[in-house]
C-alpha positions in Angstrom: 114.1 105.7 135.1 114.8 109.2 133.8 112.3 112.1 133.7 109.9 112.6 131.0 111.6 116.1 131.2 114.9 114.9 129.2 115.0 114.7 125.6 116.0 111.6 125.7 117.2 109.1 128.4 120.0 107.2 127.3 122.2 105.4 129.8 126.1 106.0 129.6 127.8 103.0 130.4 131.5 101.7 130.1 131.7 97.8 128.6 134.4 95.7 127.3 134.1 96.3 124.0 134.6 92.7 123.2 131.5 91.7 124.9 129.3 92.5 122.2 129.9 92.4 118.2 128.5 95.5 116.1 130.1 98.7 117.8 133.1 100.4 116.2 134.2 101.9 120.0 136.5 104.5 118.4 133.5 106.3 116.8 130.8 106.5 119.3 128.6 108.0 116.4 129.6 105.2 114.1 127.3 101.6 113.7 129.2 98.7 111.9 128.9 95.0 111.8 126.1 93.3 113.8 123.8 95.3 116.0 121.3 93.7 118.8 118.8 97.0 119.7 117.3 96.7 123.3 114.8 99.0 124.7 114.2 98.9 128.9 111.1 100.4 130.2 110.0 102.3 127.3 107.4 105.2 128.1 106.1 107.8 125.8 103.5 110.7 126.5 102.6 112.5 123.3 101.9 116.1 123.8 98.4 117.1 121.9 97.1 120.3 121.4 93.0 120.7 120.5 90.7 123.6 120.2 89.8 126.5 118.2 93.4 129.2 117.6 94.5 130.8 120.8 92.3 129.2 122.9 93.6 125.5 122.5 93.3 122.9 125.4 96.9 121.0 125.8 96.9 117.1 126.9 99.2 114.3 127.3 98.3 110.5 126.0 100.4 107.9 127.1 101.3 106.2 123.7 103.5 103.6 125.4 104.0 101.8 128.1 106.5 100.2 130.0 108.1 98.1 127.2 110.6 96.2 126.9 112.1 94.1 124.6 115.4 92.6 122.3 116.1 93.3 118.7 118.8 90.8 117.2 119.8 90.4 113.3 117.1 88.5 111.8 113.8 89.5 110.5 111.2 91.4 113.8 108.3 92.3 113.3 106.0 94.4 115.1 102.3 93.3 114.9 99.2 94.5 116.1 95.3 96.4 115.4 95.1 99.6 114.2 95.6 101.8 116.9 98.8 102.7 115.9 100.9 101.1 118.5 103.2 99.3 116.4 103.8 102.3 114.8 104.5 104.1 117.5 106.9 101.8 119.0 108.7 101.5 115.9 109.3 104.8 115.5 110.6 105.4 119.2 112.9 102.7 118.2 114.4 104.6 115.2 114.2 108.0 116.4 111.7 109.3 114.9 109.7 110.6 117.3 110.2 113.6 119.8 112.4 112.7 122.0 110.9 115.1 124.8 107.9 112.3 125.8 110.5 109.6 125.7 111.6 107.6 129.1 113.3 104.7 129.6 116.5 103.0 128.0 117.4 102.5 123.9 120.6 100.5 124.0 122.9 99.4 120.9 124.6 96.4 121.6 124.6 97.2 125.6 126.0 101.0 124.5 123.5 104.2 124.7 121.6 104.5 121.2 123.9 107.5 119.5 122.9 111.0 118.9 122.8 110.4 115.1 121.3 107.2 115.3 118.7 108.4 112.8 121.6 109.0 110.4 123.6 105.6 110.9 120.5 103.4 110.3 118.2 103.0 107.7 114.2 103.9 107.7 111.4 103.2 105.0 108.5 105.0 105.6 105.1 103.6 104.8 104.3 106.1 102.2 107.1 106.1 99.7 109.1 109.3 99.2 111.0 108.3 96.4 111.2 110.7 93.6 109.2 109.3 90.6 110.5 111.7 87.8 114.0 110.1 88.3 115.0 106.4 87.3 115.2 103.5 90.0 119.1 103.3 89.6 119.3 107.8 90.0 117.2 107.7 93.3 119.3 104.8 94.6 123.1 106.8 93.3 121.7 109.9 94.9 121.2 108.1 98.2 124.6 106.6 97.9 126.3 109.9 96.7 125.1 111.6 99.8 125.4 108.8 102.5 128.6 107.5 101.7 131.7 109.2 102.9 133.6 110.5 100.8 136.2 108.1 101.1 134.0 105.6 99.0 135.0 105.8 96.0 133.3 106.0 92.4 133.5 102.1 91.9 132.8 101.1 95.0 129.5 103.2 94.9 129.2 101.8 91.4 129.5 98.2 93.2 127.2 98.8 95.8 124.5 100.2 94.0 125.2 97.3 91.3 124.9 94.7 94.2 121.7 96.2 95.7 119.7 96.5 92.6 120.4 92.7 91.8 119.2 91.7 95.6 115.9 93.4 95.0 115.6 92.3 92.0 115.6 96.0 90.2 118.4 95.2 87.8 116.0 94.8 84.9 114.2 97.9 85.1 117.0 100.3 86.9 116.4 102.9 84.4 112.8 102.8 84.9 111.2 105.6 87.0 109.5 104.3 89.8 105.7 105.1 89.1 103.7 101.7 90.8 103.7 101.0 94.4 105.6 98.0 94.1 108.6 99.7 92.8 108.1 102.2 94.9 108.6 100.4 97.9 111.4 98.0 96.8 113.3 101.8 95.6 112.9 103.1 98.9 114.2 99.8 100.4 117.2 99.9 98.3 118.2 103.7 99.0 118.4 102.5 102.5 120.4 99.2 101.4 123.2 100.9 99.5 124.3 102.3 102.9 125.0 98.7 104.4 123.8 100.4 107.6 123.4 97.6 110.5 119.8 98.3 111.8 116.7 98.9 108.9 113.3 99.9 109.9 110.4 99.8 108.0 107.1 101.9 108.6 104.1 98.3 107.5 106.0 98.1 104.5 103.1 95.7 102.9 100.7 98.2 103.3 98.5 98.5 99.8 100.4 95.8 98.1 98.6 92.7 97.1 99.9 89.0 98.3 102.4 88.6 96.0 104.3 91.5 95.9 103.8 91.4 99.8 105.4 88.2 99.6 108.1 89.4 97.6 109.0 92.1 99.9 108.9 89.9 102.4 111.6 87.4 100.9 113.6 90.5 99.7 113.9 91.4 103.5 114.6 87.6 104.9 117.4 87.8 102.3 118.9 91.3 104.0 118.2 90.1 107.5 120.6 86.4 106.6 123.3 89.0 105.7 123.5 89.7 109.1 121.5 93.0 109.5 118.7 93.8 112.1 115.5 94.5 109.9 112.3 95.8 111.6 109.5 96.4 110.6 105.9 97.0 111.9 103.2 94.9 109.8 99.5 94.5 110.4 98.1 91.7 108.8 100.9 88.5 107.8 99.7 85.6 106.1 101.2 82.3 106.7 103.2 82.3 103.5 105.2 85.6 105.1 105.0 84.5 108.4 107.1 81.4 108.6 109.9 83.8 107.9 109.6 86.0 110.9 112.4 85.5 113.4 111.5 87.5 116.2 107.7 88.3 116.7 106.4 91.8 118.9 102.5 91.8 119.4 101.4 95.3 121.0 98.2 96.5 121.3 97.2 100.1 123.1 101.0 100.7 123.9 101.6 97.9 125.8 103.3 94.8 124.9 100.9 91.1 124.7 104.0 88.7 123.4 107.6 89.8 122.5 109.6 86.3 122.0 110.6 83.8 118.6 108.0 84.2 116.1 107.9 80.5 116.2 107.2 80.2 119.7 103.9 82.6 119.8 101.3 80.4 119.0 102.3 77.8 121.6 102.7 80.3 124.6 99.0 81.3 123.8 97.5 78.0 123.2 99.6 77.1 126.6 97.4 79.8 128.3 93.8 78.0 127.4 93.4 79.5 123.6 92.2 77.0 121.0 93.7 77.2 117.5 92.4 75.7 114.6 95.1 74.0 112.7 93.7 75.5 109.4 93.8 79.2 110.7 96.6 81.6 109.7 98.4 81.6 113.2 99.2 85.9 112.3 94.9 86.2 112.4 94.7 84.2 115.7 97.0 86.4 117.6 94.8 89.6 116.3 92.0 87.8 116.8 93.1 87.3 120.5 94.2 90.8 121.0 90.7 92.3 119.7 88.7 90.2 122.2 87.3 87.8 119.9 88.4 85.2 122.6 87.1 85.0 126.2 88.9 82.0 127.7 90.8 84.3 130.2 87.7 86.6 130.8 83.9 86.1 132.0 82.7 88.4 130.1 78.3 88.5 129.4 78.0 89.0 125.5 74.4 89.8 126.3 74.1 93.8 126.1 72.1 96.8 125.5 72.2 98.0 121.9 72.7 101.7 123.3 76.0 100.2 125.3 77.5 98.3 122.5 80.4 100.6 122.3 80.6 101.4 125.7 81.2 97.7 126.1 83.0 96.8 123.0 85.6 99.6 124.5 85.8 98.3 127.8 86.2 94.4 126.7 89.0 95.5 124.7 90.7 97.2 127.6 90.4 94.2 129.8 91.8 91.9 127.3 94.5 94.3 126.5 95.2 94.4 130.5 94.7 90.9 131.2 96.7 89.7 128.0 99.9 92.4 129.4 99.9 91.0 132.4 99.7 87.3 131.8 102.8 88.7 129.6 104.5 90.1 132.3 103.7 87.0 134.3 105.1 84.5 132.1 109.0 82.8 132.1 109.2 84.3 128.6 109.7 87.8 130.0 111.5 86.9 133.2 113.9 85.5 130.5 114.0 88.3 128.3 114.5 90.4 131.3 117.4 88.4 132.2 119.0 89.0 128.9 118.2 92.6 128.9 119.4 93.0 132.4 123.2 91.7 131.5 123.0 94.3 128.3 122.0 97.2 130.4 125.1 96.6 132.7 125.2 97.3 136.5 125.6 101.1 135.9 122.0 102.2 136.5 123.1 106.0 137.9 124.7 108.6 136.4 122.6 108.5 133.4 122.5 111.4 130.4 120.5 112.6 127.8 121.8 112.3 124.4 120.2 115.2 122.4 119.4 113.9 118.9 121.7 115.1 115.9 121.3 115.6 111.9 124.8 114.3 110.9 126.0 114.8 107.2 129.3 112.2 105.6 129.5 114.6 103.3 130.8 118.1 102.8 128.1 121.6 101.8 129.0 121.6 97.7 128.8 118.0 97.2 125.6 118.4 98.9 124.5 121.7 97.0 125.7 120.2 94.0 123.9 116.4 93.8 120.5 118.1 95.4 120.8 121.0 92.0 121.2 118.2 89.5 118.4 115.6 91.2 116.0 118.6 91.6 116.8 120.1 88.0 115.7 116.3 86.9 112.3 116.6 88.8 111.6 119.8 87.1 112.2 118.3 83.9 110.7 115.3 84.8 107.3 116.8 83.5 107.2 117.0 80.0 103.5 117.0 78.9 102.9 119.6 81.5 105.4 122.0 80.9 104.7 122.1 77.2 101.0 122.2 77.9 102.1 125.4 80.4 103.8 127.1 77.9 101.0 126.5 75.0 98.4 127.9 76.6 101.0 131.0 78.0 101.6 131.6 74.0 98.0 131.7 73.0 97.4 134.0 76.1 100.2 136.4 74.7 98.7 136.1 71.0 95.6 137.6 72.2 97.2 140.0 74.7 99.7 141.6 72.1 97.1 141.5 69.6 94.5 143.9 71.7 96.7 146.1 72.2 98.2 146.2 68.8 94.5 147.4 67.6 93.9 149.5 70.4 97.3 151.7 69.8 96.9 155.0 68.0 98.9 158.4 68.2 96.7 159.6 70.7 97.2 157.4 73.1 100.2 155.9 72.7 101.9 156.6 76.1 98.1 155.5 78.5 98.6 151.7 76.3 101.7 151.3 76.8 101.2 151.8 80.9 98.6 149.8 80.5 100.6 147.1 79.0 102.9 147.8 81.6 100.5 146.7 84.3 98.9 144.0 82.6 102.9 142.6 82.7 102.6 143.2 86.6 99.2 141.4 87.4 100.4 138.7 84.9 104.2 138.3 87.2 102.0 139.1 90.5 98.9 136.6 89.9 101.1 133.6 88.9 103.7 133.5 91.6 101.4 132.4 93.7 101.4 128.8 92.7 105.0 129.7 93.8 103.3 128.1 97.7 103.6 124.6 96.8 107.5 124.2 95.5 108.3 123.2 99.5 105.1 122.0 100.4 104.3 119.3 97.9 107.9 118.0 98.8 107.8 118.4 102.4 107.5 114.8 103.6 111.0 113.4 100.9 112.7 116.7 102.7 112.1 115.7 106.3 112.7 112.1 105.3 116.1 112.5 103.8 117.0 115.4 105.8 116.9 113.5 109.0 118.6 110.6 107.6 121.5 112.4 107.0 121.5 112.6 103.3 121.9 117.1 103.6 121.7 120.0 105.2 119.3 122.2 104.8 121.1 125.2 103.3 122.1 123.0 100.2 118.2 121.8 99.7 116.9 125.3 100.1 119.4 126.6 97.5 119.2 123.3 94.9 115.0 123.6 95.2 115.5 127.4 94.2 117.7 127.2 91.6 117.1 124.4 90.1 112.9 124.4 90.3 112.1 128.3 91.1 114.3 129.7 88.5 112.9 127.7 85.9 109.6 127.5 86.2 109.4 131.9 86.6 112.0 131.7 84.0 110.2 130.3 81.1 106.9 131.7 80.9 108.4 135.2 82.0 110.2 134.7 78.7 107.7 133.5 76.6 105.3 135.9 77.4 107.2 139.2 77.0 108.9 138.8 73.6 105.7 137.4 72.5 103.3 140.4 73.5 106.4 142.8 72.8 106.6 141.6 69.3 102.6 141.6 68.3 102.3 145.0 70.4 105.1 146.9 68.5 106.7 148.1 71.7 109.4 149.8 70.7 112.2 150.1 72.8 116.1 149.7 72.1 118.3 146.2 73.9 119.5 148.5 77.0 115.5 149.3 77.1 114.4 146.0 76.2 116.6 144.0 78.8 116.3 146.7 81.5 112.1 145.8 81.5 112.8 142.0 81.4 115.3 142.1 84.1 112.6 144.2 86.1 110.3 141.6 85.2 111.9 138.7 86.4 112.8 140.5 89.8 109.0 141.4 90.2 108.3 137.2 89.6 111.0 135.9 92.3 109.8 138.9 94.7 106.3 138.4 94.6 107.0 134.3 94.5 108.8 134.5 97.6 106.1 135.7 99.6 103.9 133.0 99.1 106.4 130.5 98.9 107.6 131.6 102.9 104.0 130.8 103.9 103.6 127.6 102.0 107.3 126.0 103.7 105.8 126.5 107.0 103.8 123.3 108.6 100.1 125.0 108.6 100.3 125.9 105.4 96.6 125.2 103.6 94.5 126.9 101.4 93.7 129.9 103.8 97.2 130.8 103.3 97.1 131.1 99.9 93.4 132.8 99.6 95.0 135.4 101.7 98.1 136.0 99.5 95.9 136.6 96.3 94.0 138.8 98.4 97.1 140.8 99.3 98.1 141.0 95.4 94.7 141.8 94.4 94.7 145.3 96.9 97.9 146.3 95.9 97.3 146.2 92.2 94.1 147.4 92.6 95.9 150.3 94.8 99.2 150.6 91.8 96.3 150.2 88.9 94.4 153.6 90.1 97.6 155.1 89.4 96.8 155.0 85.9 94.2 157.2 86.5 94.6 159.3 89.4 98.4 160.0 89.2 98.3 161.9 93.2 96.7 159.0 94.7 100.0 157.3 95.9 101.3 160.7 96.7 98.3 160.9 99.2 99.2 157.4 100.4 102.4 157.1 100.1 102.7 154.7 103.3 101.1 151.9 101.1 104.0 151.5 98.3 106.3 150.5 101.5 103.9 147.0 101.5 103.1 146.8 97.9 105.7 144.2 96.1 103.5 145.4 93.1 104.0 148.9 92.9 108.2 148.7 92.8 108.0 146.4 89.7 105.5 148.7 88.5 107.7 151.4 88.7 110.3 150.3 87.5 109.0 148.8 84.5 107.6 152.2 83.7 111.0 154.0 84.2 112.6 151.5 81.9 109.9 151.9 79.0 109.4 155.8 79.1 113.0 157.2 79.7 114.1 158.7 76.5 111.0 158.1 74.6 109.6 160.6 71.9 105.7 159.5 71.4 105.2 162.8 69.0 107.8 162.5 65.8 107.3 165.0 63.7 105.8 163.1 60.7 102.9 162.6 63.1 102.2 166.7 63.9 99.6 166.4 62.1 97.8 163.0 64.0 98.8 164.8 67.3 96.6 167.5 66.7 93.2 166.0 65.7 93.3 164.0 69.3 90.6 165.7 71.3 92.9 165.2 74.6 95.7 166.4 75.7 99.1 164.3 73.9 102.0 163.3 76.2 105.2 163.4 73.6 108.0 162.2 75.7 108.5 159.4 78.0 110.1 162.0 80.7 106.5 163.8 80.9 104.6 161.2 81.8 107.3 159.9 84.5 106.8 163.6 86.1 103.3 163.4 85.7 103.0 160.2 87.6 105.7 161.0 90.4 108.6 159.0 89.3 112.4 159.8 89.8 113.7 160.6 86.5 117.5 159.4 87.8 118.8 156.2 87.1 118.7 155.7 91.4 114.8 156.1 90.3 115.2 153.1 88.6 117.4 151.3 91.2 116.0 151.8 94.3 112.9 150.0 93.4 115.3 146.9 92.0 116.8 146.9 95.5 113.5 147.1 97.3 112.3 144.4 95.0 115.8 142.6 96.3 115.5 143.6 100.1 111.9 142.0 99.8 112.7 138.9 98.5 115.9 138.1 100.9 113.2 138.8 103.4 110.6 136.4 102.6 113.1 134.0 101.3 115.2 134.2 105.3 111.8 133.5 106.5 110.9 130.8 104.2 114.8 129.1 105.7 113.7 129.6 109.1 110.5 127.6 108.2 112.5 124.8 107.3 114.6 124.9 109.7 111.7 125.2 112.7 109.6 122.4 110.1 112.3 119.8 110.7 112.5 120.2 114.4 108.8 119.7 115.0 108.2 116.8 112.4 110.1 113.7 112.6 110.4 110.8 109.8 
């Protein structure tokens, strides 16, 4: 037994490889053909944290223990109540747990389980991840186009997909997107088909689906497991209908294991042991029933109680059974013959044991990655019609009304204060809606650890696709929308250098400011705090950049504060852009000019002085570049949240 210390304890051990089918020996990291899984003495302490911040108590719950157990081709399943057991042994299995609370042996066809293993078998998670703004057959060629070496070629992917879309019985409605549960779930089975990998486990796929699609599943599966592929999957309640296809049955209740053996076989070993079954109940409900302690042939146990102790009692009669049941497990010939079995696949090498630290491995190469994540991620974005035009309605009607008041409220007199004003209103309009910016990573987060840890990318190529092809857009249209409408109905007149000079400005303001929020919502605590704080930041600083307006040596009093506000550079920018080379006072209008009752700035240089501003075209420049420096910042920081996100969660 290895320490709880190790990331993981695999055994390292040299067979013949013809002893066991399955394992391609030249590629340690490689699974084909057959694959029998084995797990020997299988302990796992999860490490949880509780408490208020900085002040949080640290504990470790034993999730698992002592298990054991075989895994051949055929159709195992994992039952038992919901305490998450099954779950929790499932996941060990595939490796999607930390490996740090693991102990004990995960063997593949006798050979330690590899480093990749997460990336050479397939995994369905109970809450579908597919993408549901993409067809059936796109989500299943993306999953192929990025699983399959390169070496596959176009119609052999072609054939594959083909081949899995008929087993699941998708070919009909390939080119529908995948909106009900149902197809859901049989799209998520087949991105994990197309890869032919030799293990599949699936996370209670029947979970919200009624008896006949869970039936349908369920024969969709037997059919995979008869090609000769290992399916597992955990499952909580199994009619009979369902049932009768298991091969290989796994009860486990409060991480210990009550009956591992043929599915067949189960309701004779406990009917052997003094339980009496009714021939017209579902054999599935009898085991649970047995495991929740709504039998007492093995236990004298006083139903009479205290109302005030029904819990107390309740929780310590399903301890007992959970004990008594484990042990009369242990007990039994069925393990000493499983033990047996697992005995001659661990070998006689039980020293000189490794860890195997776990690995994301990728078949395919950083621009095909980059390249099929841009175009599946460009589809997403476009994959909401309604909303986007609804989006960009209601951004025109805003501008109507925003050009409009400003178009009346223009006169000679104060000509250059509106236009600032304008100016501004641009820069709360850039600053205020980045911050929906937060969720681009965040709403996707669970499909990104799922098919990042099965091997479909890197992360460098999602970051980039999710930025390109989703943050560019989405800043991109209403940016545009919004300016030539308000510039049109305002009359701002400015010449193209002018013209693109403020829009270029403007779109550097909406990528800076997006950035900050969107490194806060990648992270893994990201809530609504986080963002109630970032529209509090944006609401200082353009409270701190709009007084500028009015009291023009306020910043120069403060000038420490424009180092934090993202604000004031596109601020200042925009108004270098707007007023350079500007003549407010033509002489046709001498005569306007003088009737205003305050004093008349005529050219676009006076008020730059006025307010402080560089008159050089570095004055211009040097706040594009801070706007630049900003945004690699929060954008590195965002990375590193991914990066730190997919170490700490595992799918």
């Amino acid at each position: 037994m290895s320490s709880n210390n190790d990331p993981v304890a695999i055994p390292m051990i040299e067979r013949n490889p013809s002893d066991l089918p399955g394992m391609d020996t030249s590629d340690p990291d490689t699974l084909t053909g057959e694959a029998v899984l084995s797990f020997h003495n299988i302990n796992y302490r999860e490490t949880v944290q509780s408490g208020f911040p900085f002040c949080k108590k640290t504990e470790e719950k034993e999730r698992l223990s002592n298990v054991n157990g075989i895994m051949k081709p055929g159709l195992n399943a994992i039952m038992g109540p919901e305490d998450g057991s099954r779950s929790w042994l499932l996941d060990v299995l595939a490796a999607r747990k930390d490996p740090s609370g693991l102990s004990g042996d995960i063997l593949i066809n006798g050979k330690p389980r590899p480093a990749n293993f997460k990336c050479t078998s397939g995994y369905v998670p109970q809450n579908d991840v597919v993408m549901h703004t993409v067809t059936v057959r796109e989500n299943i060629e993306f999953s192929a186009a990025l699983r399959l070496p390169m070496t596959v070629k176009r119609d052999e992917r072609r054939r594959r997909i083909d081949e899995v879309l008929e087993l699941l019985h998708l070919d009909k409605v390939a080119n529908v997107k995948p909106r009900s549960k149902e197809l859901r779930k049989r799209t998520s089975i087949a991105m994990e088909l197309v890869t032919e990998h030799p293990i599949l486990f699936l996370d209670d796929p029947t979970t919200g689906l009624d008896l006949s699609t869970t039936t349908d599943v369920i024969s969709v599966l037997r059919r995979i497991s008869m090609r000769g592929q290992t399916v597992i999957f955990s499952i909580y309640q199994a009619q009979y209908s369902i049932f009768r296809f298991f091969d290989s049955l796994t009860l486990v209740a409060s991480g210990k294991v009550m009956y591992h053996g043929p599915a067949q076989e189960a309701l004779e070993y406990f009917t052997s042991t003094g339980y009496e079954y009714d021939s017209h109940n579902n054999p599935a409900d009898f085991f649970l029933d047995i495991i929740n302690g709504g039998f007492s042939a093995i236990l004298d146990i006083e139903e009479e109680g205290h109302d005030a102790d029904k819990y107390k009692e309740l929780s310590e009669r399903q301890h007992q059974v959970t004990e008594k049941l484990a042990n009369m497990y242990v007990q039994s010939s069925l393990y000493r013959e499983m033990r047996t079995e697992l005995d001659l696949l661990l070998g006689e090498q039980r020293t000189g044991r490794s860890s195997a630290l776990e690995q994301i491995t990728c078949v395919t190469p950083f621009w095909h990655q980059f390249r099929w994540n841009f175009s599946h991620l460009l589809k997403n974005c476009l994959g909401f019609p309604d909303v986007t035009v609804i989006q960009a309605f209601i951004i025109a009607i805003l501008s109507v009304i925003v050009g409009i008041i400003f178009r009346v409220l223009r006169n000679d007199c104060n000509e250059v204060q509106i236009r600032a004003g304008l100016l501004f209103f641009f820069t709360v309009f850039q600053t205020i809606t980045s911050v929906t910016a937060g969720e681009l990573f965040e709403i996707d987060r669970d499909r990104f650890l799922h098919e990042h840890t099965s091997g479909y990318y890197r992360v460098s190529p999602y970051f980039l696709g999710k930025l390109l092809a989703e943050l560019v857009p989405r800043r991109l249209l209403p940016s545009i929308i919004f300016t030539v409408i308000v510039f049109s109905i305002a009359g701002v007149e400015t010449d193209v250098k002018g013209f693109f000079a403020m829009f270029f400005t403007i779109m550097m303001l909406a990528y800076s400011a997006s950035s900050l929020p969107l490194s806060i919502g990648a992270g893994e605590k990201a809530a609504a705090v986080s963002t109630v704080l970032v529209v509090i930041y944006f609401m200082l600083m353009l409270f701190i950049s709009g007084l500028s307006l009015f009291y023009t040596n306020f910043l120069q009093d403060y000038s420490w504060i424009q180092y934090f506000n993202i604000p004031h550079y596109g601020f200042t920018a925009l108004q270098h852009s707007a007023f350079l080379g500007q003549n407010f006072c033509p002489e046709r209008n001498t005569v306007e000019v003088s009737r205003c009752h305050n004093y008349v700035i005529c050219t676009g240089e006076e008020y730059l002085i006025i307010q402080g501003i560089d008159l050089s075209s570095w004055g211009f420049w040097k706040n594009q570049v801070a706007l630049a420096c900003i945004m690699i910042i929060f954008l590195s920081i965002t990375y590193v949240q991914l990066l730190a996100l997919k170490k700490k969660r595992h799918f």
